[in-house]
Residue frames as a rotation matrix with the C-alpha (Angstrom) as fourth column:
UNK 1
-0.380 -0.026 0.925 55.88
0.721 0.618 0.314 21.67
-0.579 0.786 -0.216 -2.84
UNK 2
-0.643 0.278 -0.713 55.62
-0.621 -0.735 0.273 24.14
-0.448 0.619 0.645 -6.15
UNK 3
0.023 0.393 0.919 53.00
0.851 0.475 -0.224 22.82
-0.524 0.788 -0.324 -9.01
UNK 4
-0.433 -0.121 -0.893 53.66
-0.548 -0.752 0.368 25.19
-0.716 0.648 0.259 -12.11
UNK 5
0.384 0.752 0.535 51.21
0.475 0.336 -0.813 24.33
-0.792 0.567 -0.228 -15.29
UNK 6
0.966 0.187 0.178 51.79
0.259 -0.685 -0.682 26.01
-0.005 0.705 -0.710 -19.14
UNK 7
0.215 -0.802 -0.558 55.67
-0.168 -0.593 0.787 27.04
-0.962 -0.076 -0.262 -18.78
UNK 8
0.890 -0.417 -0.183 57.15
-0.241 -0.088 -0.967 28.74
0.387 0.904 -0.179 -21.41
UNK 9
0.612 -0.752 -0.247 60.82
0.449 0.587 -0.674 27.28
0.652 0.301 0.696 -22.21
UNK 10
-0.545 -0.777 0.313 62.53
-0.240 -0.213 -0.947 30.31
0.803 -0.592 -0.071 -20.13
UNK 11
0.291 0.278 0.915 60.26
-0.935 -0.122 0.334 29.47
0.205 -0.953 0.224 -16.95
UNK 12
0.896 0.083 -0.437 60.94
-0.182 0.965 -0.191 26.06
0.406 0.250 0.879 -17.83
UNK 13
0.225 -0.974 -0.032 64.71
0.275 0.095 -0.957 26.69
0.935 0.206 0.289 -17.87
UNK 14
0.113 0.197 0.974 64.07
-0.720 -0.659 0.217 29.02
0.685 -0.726 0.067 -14.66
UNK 15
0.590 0.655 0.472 63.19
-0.800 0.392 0.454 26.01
0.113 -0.645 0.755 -12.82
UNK 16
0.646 -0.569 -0.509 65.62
0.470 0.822 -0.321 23.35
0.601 -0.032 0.799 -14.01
UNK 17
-0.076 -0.989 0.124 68.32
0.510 -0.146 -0.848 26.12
0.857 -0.001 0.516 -12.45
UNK 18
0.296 0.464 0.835 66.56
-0.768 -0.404 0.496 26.82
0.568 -0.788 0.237 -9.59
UNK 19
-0.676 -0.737 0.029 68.00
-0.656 0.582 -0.480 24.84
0.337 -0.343 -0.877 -6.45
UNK 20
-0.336 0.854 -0.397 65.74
-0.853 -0.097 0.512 21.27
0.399 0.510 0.762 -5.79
UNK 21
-0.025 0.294 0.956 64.96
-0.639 0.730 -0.241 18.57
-0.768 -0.617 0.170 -4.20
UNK 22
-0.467 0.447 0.763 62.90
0.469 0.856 -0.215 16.94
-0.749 0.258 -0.610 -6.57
UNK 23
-0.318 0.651 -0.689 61.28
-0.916 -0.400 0.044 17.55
-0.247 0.645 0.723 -10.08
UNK 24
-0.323 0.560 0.763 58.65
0.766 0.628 -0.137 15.37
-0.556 0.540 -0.631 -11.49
UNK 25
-0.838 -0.067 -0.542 57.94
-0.359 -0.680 0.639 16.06
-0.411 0.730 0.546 -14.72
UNK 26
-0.230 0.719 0.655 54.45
0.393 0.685 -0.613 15.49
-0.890 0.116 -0.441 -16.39
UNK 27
0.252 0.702 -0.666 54.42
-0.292 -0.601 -0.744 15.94
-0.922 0.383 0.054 -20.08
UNK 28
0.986 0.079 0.150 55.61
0.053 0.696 -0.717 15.61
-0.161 0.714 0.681 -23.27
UNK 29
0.370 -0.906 -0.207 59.02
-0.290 -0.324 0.900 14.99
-0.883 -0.273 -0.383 -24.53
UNK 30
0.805 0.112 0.583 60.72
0.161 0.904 -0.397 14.41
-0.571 0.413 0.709 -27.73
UNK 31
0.117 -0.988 0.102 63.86
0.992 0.111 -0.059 14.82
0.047 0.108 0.993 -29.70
UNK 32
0.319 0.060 0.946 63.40
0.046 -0.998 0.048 18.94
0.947 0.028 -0.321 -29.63
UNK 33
-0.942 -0.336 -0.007 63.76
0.055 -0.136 -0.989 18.63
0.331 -0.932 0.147 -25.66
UNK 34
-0.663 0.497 -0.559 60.98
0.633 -0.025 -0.773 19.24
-0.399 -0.867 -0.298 -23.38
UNK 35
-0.330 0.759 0.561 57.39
0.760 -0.139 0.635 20.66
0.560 0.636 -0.531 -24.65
UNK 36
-0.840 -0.190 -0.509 56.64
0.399 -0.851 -0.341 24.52
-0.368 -0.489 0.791 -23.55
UNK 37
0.255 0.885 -0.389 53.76
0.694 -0.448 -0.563 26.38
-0.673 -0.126 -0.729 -23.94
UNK 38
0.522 -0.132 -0.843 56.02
-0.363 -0.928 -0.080 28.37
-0.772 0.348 -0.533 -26.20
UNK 39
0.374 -0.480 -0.794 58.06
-0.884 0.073 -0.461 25.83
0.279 0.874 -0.397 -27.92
UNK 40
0.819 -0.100 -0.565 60.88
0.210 0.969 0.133 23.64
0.533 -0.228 0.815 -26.91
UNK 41
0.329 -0.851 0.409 63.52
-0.913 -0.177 0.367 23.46
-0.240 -0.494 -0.836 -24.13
UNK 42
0.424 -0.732 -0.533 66.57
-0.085 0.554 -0.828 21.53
0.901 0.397 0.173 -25.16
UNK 43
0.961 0.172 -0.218 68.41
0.203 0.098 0.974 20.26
0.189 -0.980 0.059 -21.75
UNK 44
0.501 -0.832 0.238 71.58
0.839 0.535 0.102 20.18
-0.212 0.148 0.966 -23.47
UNK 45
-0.144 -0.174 0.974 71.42
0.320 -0.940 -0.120 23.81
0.936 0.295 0.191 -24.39
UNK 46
0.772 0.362 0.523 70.92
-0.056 -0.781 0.623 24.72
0.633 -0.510 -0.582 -20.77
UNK 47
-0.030 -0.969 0.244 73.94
-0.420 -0.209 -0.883 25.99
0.907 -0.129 -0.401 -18.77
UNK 48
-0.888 -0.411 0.204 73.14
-0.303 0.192 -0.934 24.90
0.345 -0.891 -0.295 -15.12
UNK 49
0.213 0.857 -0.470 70.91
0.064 0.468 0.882 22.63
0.975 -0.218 0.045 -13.16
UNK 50
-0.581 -0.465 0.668 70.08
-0.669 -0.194 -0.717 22.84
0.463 -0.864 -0.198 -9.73
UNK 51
0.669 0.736 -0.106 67.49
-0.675 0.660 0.329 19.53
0.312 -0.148 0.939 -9.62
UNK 52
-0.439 -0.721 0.537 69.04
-0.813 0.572 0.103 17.09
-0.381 -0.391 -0.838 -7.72
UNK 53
-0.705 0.309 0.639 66.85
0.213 0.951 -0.224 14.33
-0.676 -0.022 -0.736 -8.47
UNK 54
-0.248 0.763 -0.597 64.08
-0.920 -0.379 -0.102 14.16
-0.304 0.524 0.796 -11.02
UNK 55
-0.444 0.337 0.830 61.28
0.383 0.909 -0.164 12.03
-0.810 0.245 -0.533 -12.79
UNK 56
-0.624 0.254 -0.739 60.33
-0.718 -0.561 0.413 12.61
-0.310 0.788 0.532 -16.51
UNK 57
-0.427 0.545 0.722 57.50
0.222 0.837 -0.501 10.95
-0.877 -0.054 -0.478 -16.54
UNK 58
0.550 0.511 -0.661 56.99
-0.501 -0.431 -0.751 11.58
-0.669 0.743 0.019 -20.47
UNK 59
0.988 -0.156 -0.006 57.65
0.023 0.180 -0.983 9.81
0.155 0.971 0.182 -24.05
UNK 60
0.660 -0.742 0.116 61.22
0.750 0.641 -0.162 8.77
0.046 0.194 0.980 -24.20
UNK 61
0.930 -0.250 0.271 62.64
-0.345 -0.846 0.406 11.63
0.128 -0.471 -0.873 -21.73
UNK 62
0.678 -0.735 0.010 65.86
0.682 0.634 0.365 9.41
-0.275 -0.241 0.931 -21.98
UNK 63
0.215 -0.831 0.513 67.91
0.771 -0.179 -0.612 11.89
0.600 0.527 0.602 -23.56
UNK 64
0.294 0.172 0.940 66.75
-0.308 -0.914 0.263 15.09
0.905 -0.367 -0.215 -22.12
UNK 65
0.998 -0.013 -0.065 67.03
0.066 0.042 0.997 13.26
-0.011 -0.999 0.043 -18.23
UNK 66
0.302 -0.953 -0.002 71.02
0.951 0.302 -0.071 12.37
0.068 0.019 0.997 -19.68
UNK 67
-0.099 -0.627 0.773 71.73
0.674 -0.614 -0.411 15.96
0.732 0.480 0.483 -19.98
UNK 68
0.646 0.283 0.709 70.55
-0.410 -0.655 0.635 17.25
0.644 -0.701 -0.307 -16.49
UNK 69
0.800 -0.590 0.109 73.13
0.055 0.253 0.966 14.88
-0.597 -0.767 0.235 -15.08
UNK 70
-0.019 -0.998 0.067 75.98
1.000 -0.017 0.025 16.14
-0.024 0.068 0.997 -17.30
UNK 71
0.031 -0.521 0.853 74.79
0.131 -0.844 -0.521 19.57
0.991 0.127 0.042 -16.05
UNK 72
-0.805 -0.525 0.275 74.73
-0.273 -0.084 -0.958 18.66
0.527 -0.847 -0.075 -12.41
UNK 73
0.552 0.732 0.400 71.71
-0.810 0.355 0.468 16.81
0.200 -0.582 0.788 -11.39
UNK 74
-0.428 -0.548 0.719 72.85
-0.801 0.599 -0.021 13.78
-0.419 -0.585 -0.695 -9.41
UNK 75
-0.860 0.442 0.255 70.35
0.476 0.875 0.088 10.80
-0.184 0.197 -0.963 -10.52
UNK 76
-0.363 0.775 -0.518 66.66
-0.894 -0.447 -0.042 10.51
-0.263 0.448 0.855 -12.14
UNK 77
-0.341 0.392 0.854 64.20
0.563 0.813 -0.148 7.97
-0.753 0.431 -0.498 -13.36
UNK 78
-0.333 0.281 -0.900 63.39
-0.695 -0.719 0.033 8.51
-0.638 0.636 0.435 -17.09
UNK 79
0.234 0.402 0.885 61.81
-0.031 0.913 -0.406 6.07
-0.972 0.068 0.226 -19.76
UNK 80
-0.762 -0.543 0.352 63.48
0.151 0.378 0.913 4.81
-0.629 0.749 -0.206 -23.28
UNK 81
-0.660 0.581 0.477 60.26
0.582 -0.005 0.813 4.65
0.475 0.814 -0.335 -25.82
UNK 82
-0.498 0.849 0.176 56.73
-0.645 -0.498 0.580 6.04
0.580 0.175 0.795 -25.73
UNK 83
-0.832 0.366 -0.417 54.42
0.533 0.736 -0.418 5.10
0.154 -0.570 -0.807 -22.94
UNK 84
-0.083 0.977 0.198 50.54
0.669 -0.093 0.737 5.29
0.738 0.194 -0.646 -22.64
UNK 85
-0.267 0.305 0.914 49.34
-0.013 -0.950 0.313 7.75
0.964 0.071 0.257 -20.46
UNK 86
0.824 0.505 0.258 47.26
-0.490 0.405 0.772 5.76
0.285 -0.762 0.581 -18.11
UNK 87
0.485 -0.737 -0.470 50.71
0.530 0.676 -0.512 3.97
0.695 -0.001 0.719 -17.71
UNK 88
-0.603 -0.718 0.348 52.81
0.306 -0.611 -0.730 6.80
0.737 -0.333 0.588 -16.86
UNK 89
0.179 0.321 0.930 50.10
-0.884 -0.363 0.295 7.94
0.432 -0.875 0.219 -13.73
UNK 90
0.913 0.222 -0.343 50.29
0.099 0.695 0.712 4.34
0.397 -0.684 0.612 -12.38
UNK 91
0.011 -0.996 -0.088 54.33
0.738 0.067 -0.671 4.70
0.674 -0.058 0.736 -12.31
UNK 92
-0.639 -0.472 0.607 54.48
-0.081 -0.744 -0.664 8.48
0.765 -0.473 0.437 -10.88
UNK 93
0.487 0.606 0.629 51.68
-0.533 -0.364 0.764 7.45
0.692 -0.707 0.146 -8.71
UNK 94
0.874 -0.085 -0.478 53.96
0.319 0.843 0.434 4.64
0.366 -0.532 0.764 -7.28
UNK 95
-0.330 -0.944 -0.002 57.57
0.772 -0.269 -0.576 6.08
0.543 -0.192 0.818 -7.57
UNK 96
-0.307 0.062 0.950 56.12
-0.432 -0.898 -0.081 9.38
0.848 -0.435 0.303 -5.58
UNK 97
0.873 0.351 0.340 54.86
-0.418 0.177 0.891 7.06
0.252 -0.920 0.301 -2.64
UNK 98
0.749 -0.647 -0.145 57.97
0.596 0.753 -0.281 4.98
0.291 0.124 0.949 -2.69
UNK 99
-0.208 -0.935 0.287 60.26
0.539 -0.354 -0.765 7.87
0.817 -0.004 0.577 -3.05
UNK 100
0.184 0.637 0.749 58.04
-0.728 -0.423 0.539 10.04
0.660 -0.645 0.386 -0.30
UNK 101
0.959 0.078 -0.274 58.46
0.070 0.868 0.491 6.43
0.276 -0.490 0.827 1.85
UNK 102
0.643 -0.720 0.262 62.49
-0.565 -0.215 0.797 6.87
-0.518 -0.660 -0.545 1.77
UNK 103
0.827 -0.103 0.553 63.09
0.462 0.686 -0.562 4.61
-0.321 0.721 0.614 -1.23
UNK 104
-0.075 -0.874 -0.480 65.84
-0.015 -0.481 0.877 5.46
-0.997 0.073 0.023 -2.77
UNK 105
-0.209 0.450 -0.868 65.70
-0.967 -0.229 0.114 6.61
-0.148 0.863 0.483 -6.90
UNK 106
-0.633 -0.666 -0.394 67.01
-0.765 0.617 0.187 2.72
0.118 0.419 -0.900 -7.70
UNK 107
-0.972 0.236 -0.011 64.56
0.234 0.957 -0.169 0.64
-0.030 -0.167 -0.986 -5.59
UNK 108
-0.190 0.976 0.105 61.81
-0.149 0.077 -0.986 2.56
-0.971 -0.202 0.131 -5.44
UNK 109
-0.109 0.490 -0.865 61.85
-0.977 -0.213 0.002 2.03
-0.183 0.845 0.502 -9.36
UNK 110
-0.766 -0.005 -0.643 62.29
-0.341 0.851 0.398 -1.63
0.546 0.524 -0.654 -9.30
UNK 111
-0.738 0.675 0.014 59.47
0.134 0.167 -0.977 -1.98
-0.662 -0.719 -0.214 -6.58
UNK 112
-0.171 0.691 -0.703 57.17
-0.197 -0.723 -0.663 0.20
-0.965 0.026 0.260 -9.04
UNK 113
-0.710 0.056 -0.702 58.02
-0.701 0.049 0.712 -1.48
0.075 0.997 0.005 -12.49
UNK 114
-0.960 0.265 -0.086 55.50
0.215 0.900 0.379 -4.34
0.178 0.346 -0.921 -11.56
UNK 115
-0.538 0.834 -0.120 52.89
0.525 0.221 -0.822 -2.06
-0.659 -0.505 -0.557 -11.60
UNK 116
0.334 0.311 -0.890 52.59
-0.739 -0.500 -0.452 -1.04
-0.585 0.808 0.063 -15.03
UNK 117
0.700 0.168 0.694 52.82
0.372 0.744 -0.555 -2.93
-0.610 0.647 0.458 -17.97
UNK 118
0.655 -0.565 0.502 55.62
0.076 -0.611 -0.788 -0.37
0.752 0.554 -0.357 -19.46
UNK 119
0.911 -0.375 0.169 57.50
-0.395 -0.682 0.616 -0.21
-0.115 -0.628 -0.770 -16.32
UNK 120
0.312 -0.875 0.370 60.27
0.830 0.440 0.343 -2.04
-0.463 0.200 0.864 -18.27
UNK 121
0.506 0.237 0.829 60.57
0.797 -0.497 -0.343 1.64
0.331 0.834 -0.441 -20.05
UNK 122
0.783 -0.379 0.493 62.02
-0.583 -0.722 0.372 3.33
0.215 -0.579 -0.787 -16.99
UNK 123
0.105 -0.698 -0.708 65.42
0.904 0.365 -0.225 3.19
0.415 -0.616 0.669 -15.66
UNK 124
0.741 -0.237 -0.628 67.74
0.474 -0.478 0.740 5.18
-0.475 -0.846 -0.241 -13.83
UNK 125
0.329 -0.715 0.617 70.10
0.259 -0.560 -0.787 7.76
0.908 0.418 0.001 -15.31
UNK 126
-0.034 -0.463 0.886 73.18
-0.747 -0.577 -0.330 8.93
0.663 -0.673 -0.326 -12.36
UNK 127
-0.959 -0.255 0.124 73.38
-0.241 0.500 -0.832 7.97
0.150 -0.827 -0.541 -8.74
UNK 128
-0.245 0.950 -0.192 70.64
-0.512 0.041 0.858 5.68
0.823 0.309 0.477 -8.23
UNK 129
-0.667 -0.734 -0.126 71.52
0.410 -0.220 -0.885 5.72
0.622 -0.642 0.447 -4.50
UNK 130
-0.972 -0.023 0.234 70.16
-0.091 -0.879 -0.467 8.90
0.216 -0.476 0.853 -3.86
UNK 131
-0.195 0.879 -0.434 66.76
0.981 0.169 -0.100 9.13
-0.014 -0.445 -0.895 -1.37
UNK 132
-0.481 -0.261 0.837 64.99
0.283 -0.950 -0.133 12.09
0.830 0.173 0.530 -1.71
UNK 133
0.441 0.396 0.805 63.32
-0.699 -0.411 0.585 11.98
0.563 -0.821 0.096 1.77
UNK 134
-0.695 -0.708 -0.120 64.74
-0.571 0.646 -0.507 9.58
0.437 -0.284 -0.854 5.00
UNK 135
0.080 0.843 -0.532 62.60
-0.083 0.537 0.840 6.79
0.993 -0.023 0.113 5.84
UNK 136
0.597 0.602 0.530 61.00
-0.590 -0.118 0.799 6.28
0.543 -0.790 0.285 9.34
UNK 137
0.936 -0.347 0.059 63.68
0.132 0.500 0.856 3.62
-0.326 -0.793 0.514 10.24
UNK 138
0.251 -0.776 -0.578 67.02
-0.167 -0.623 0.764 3.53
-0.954 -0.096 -0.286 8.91
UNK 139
-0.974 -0.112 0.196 66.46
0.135 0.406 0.904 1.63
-0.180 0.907 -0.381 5.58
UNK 140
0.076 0.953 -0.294 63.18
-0.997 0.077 -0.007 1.65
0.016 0.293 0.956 3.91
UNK 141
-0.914 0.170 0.369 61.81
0.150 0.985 -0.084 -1.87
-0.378 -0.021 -0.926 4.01
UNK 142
-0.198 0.673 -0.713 59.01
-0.946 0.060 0.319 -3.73
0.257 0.737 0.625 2.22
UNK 143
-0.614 0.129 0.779 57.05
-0.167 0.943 -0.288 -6.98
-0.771 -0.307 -0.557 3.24
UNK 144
-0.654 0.414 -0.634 55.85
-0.637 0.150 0.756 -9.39
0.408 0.898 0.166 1.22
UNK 145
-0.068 0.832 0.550 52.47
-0.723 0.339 -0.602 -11.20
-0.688 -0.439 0.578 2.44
UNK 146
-0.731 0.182 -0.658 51.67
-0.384 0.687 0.617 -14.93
0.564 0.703 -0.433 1.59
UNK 147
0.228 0.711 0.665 48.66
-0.963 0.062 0.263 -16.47
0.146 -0.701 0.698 2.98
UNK 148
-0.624 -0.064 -0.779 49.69
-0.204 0.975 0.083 -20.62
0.754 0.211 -0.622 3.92
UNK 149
-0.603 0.268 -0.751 47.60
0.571 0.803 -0.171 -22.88
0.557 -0.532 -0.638 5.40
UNK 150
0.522 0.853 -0.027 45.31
0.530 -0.300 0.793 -20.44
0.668 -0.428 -0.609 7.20
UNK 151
0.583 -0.467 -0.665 48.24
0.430 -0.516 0.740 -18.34
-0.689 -0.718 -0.100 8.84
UNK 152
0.992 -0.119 -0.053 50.40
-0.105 -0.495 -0.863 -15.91
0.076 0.861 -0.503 6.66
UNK 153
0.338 -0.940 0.048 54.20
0.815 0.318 0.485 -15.78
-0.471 -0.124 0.873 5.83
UNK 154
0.992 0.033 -0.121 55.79
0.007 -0.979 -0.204 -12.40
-0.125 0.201 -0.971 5.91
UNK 155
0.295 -0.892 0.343 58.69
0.946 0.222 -0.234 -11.84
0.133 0.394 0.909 4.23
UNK 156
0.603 0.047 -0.796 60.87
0.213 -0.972 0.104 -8.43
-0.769 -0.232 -0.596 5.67
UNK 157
0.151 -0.597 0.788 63.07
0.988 0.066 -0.139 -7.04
0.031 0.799 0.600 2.89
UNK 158
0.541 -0.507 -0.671 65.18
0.425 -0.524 0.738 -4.09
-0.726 -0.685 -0.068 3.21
UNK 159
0.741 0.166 0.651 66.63
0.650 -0.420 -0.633 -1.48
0.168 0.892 -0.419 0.92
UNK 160
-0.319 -0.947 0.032 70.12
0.942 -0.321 -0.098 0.30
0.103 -0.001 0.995 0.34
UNK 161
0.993 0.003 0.119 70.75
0.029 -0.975 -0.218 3.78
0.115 0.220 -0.969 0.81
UNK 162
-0.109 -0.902 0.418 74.02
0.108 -0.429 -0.897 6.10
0.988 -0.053 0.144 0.60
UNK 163
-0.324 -0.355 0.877 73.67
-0.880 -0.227 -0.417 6.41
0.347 -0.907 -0.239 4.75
UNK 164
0.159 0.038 0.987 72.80
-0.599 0.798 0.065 2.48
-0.785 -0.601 0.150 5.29
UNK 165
-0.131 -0.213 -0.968 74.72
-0.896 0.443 0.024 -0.16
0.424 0.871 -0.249 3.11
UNK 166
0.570 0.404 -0.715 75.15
-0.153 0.908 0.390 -3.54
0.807 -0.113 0.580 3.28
UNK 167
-0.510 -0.677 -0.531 76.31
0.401 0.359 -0.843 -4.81
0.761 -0.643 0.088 6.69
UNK 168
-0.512 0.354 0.782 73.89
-0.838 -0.406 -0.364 -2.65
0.189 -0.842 0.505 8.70
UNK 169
-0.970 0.104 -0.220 72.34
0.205 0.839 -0.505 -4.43
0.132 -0.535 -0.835 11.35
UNK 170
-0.657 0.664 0.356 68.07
-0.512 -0.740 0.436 -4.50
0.553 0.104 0.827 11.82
UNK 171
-0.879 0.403 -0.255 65.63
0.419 0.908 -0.008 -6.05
0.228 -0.113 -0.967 13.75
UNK 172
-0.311 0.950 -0.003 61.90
-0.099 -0.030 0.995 -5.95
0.945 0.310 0.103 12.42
UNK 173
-0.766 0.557 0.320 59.57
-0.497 -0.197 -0.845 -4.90
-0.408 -0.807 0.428 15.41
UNK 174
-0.261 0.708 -0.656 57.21
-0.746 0.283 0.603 -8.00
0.613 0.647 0.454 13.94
UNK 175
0.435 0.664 -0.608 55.63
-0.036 0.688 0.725 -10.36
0.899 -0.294 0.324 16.04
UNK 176
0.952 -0.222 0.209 57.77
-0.258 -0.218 0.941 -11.47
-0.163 -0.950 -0.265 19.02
UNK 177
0.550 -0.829 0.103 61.04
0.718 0.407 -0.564 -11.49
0.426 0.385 0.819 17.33
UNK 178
0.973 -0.185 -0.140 63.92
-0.095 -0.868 0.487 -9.82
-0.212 -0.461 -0.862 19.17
UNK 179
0.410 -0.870 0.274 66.62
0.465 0.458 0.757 -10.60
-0.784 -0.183 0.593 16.67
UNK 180
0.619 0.105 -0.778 68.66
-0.207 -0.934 -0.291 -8.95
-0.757 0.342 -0.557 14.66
UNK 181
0.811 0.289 0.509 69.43
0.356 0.445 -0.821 -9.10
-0.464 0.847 0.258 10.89
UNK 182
-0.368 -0.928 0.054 72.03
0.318 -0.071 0.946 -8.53
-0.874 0.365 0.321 8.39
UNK 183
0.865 0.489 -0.114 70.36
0.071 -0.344 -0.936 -6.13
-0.497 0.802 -0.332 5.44
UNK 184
-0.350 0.686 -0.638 69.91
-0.851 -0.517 -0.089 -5.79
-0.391 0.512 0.765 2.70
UNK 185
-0.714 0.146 -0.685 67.44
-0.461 0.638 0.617 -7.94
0.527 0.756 -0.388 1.12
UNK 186
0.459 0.733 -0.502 65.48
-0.259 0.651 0.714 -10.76
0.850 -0.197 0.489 2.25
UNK 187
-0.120 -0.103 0.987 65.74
-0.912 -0.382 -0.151 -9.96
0.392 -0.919 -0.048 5.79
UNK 188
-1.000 -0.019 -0.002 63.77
-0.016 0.895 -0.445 -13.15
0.010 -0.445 -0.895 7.20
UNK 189
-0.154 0.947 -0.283 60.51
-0.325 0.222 0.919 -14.66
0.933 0.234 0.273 6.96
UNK 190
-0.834 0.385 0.395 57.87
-0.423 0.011 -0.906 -14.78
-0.353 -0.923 0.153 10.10
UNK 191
-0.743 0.528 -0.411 55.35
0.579 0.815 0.001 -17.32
0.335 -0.237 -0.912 10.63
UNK 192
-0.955 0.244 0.168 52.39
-0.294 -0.709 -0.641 -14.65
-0.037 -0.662 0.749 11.98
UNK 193
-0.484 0.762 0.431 48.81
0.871 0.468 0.151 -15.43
-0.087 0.448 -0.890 12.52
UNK 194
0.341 0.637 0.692 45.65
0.722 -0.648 0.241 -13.15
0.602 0.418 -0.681 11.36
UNK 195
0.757 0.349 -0.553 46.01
0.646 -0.531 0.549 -10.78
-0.102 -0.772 -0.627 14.92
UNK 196
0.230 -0.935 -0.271 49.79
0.435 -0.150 0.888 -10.62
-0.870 -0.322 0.372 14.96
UNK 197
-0.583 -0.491 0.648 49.86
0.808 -0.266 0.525 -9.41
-0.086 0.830 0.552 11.34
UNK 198
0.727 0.632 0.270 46.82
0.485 -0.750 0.450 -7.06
0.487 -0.196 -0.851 11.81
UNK 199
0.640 -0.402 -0.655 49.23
0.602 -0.269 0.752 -5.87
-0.478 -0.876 0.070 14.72
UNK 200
-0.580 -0.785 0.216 52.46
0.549 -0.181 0.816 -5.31
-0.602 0.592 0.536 12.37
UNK 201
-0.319 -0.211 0.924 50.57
0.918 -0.311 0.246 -4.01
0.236 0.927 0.293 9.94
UNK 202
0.900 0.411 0.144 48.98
0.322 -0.850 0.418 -0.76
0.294 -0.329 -0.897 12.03
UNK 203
0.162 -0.657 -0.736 52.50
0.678 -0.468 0.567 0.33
-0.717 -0.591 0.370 13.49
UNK 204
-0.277 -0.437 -0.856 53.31
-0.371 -0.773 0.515 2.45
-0.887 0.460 0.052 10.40
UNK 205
0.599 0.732 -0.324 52.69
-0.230 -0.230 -0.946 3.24
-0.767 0.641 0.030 7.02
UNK 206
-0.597 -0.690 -0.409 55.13
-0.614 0.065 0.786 0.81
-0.516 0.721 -0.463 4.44
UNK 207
0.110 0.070 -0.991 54.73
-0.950 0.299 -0.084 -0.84
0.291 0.952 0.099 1.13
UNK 208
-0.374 -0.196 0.906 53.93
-0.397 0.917 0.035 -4.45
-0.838 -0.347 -0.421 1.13
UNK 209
-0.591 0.063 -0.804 52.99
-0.626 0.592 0.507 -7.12
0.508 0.803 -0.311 -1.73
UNK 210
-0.335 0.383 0.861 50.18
-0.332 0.807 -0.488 -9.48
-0.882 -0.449 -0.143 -0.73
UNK 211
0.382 0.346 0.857 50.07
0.369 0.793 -0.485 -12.26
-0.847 0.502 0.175 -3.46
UNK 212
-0.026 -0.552 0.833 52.77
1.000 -0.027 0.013 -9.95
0.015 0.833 0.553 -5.71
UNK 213
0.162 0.612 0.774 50.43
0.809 -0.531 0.251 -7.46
0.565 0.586 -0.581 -5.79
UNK 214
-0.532 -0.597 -0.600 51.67
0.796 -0.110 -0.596 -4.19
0.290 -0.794 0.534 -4.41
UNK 215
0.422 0.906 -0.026 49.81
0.424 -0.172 0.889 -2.03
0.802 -0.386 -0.457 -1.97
UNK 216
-0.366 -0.647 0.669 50.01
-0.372 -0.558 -0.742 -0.16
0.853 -0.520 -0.037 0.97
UNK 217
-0.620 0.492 -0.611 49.75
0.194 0.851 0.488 -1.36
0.760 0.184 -0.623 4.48
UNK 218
-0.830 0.554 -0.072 47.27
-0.232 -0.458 -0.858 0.58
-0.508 -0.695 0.509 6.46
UNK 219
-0.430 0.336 -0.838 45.30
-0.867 -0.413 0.280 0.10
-0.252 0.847 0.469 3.46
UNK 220
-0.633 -0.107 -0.767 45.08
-0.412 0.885 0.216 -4.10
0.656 0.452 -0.604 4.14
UNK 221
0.065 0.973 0.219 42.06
-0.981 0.022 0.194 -5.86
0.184 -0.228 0.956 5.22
UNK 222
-0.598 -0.732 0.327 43.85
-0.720 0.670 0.183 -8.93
-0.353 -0.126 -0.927 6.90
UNK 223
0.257 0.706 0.660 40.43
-0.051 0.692 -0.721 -10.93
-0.965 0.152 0.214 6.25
UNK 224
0.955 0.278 0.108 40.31
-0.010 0.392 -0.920 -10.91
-0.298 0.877 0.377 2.89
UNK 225
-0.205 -0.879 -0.431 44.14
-0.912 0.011 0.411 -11.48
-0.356 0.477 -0.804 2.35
């Protein structure tokens, strides 16, 4: 991973045409193009991208994100109006665990709009498809966590990618289930008590929702669900 601070417009430009993985962007943006330590970069004025994927996590980066995919980025999350600051870290702090997780651009943004109050502001621009790391199984997945009656109800839920569509076949290592599922979506719901979910949740490090709210789950404290 690079972090670069202060670019002027050609280091700026340097980078967009440099070959990438991933850019996240943190700054400003507005109808000039991208904000520079020297001025402004225009995306539309730049001959070649080599970012596959990107976040512009700045002020209505919609235009600027449209012109890196008509100069050859593949997909991106960018946002339509002006958004608060403190907003825009809760997003890139979510979409960067999400996408880092195996998310793909698409879900890991609808996972991540319900944790901002602006995260109607972001969409996708391109193939929103594209994963920029592969997750630990063959989809990413994502449980949701209800407490009933003194025992919990875990809901498994599953996530496209371009190398697992719909029709693959999964079966959740979650209690003592040893069946297997049709993804994508709402996999199936388990019955689990306190241990057995304590259990499930230590095998690895995924994204879960307990009571909406999303979280990670190494990070859950089965008592106080």
């Amino acid at each position: 991973m690079t972090v670069a601070h202060d670019l002027t417009t050609d280091e700026l430009a340097d980078v967009l045409a440099t070959r990438t993985d991933f850019l996240h962007y943190i700054g400003h943006v507005d109808s000039d193009g991208f904000a520079c330590a020297d001025g402004r970069l225009d995306a539309r004025e730049v001959d070649s991208v080599g970012v596959d994927a990107f976040l512009l996590n700045a002020c209505q980066s919609y235009r600027q994100g449209m012109a890196l995919i008509e100069a050859g980025a593949i997909g991106g999350i960018v946002t339509i109006s002006d958004i608060l600051n403190s907003e825009g870290v809760k997003m890139g702090r979510a979409l960067a665990r999400l996408l880092n997780a195996g998310f793909p651009l698409g879900s890991a943004l609808e996972i991540a709009r319900g944790e901002s109050i602006m995260g109607d502001e972001y969409l996708v621009v391109g193939d929103g498809r594209l994963a920029i790391t592969q997750a630990a199984h063959l989809q990413p997945n994502l449980c949701a966590i209800e407490r009933i009656d003194g025992a919990f109800e875990v809901t498994y839920k599953t996530f496209l990618t371009s190398r697992a569509g719909i029709g693959t076949a999964v079966r959740p290592e979650i209690g003592d289930n040893t069946s297997h599922y049709i993804s994508s979506g709402d996999v199936h719901s388990f019955d689990l008590s306190e241990e057995e979910l304590a259990e499930f949740l230590s095998l690895e490090n995924i994204p879960v929702t307990v009571q909406g709210k999303l979280d990670w789950s190494r990070r859950i404290d089965v008592g106080s669900v």
